[in-house]
C-alpha positions as CSV (number, residue, x, y, z in Angstrom):
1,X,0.0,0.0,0.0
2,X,1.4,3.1,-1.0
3,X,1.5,6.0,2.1
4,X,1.8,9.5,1.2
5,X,4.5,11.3,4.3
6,X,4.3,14.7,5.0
7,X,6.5,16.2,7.6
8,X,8.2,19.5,8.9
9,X,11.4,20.2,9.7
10,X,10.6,22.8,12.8
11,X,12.1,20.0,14.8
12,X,15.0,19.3,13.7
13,X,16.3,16.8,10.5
14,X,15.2,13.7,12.5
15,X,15.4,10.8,10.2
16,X,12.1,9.7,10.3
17,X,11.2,6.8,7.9
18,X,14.6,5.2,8.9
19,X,13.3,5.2,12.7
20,X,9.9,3.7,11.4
21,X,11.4,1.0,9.8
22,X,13.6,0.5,13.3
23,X,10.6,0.6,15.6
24,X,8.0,-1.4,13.3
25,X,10.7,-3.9,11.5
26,X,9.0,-3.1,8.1
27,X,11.1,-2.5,5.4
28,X,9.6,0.9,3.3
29,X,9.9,1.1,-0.2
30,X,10.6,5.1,-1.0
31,X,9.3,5.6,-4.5
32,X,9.7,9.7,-4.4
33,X,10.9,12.2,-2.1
34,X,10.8,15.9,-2.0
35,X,12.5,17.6,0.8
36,X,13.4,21.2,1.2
37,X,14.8,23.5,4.1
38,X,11.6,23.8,5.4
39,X,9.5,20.0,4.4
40,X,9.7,17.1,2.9
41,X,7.2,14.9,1.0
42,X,8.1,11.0,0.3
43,X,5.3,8.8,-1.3
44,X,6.4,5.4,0.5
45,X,5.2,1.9,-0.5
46,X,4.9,-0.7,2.5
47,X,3.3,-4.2,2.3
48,X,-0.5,-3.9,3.1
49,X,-0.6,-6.2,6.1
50,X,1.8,-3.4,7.7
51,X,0.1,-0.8,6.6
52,X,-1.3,0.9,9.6
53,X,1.7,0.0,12.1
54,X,3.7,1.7,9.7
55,X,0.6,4.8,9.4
56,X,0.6,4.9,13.2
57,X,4.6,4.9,13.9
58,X,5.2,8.0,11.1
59,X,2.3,9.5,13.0
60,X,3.8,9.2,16.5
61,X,7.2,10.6,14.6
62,X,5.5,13.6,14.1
63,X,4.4,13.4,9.5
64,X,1.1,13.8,8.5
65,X,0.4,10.1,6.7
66,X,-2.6,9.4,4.0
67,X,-3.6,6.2,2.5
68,X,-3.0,6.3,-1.0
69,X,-6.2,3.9,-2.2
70,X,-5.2,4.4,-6.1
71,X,-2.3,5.4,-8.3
72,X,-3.7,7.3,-10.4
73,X,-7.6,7.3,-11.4
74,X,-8.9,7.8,-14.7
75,X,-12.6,8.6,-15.4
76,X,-12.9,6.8,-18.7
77,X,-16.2,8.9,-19.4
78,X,-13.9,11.7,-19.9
79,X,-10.9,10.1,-21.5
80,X,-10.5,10.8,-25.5
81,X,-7.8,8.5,-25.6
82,X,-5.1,11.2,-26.9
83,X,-2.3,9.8,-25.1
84,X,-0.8,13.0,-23.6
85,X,-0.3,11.3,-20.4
86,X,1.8,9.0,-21.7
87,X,3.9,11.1,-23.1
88,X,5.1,12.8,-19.7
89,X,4.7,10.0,-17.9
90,X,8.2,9.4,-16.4
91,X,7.3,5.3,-14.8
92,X,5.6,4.7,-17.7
93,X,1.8,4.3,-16.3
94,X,0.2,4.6,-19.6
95,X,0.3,2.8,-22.6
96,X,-2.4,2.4,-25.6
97,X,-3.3,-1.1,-26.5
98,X,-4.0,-2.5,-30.0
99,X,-6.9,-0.6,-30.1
100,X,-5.9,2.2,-29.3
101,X,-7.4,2.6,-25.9
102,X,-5.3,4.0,-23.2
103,X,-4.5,1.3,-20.3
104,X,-3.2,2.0,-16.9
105,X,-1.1,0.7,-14.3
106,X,-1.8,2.4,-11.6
107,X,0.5,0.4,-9.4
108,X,3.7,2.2,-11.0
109,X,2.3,5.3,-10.8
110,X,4.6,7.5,-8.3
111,X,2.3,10.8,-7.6
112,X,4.5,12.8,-9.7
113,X,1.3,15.1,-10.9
114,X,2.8,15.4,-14.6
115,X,0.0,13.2,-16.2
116,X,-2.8,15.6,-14.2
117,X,-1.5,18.3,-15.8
118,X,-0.7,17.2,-19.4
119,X,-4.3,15.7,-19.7
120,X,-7.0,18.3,-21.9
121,X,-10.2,16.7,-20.6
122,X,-9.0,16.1,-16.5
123,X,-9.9,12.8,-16.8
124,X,-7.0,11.8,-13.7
125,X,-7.1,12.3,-10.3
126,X,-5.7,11.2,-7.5
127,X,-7.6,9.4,-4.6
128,X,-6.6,9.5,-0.9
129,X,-8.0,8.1,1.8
C-alpha cells in the first residue's frame, strides 16, 4: 500500500522513515521524495498487512500520513484516448493497447502530478483516503 509522508522540519532533521522501519521492523519502499529546508514529502510503499503499524509509527514521529487507495484514477467517461499522459509520464503508467485505448497501471504510478496536468479533458485524479 502506498502512504503518502508529509513532515516538517521545525524540529530538527530527525530521520524519520529510517526510525519507522527501526521501531515497526518493516522495510519501506521510498518511490519519491521531496524535501526542502523547510519539508519534505516521500510517497512510500509498505506491504499492506503493515500498513497501519507503519501509518501509526510516522504519526507518533510527528508526519502527517494518508492512504494512498489508487495510483492514479482515470474517469474513462472523460478520457478521448489522446495519449498525452503517456507522453510525460516518467514510470511509464500509460500505454495504448492494440486498439488504441489507453491502459493503466496504476500500481507504478509514483504521484509525480505530470500526467494531471498534461491531460486536456481532467480525466485523472488522484484518490486519498
Amino acid at each position: 500500500m502506498k502512504l503518502m509522508i508529509t513532515f516538517s522540519k521545525k524540529e530538527g532533521r530527525k530521520p524519520i522513515i529510517a526510525q519507522a522501519v527501526k521501531d515497526t521492523g518493516v522495510l519501506i519502499n521510498v518511490e519519491r521524495a521531496f524535501i526542502d529546508s523547510s519539508e519534505g514529502e516521500a510517497l512510500i510503499d509498505v506491504p499492506d498487512d503493515q500498513c497501519t503499524l507503519v501509518r501509526e509509527r510516522m504519526k507518533a514521529l510527528g508526519a502527517s500520513v494518508r492512504v494512498l487507495e489508487h495510483g492514479i484514477t482515470l474517469d474513462e467517461d472523460e478520457c478521448v484516448d489522446c495519449g498525452a499522459c503517456v507522453s510525460v509520464c516518467p514510470r511509464e503508467v500509460f500505454s495504448m493497447d492494440a486498439g488504441g485505448k489507453l491502459v493503466v497501471d496504476e500500481e507504478r504510478c509514483v504521484i509525480c502530478g505530470k500526467c494531471i496536468k498534461a491531460c486536456p479533458h481532467r480525466a485523472l485524479s488522484l484518490k486519498f483516503e
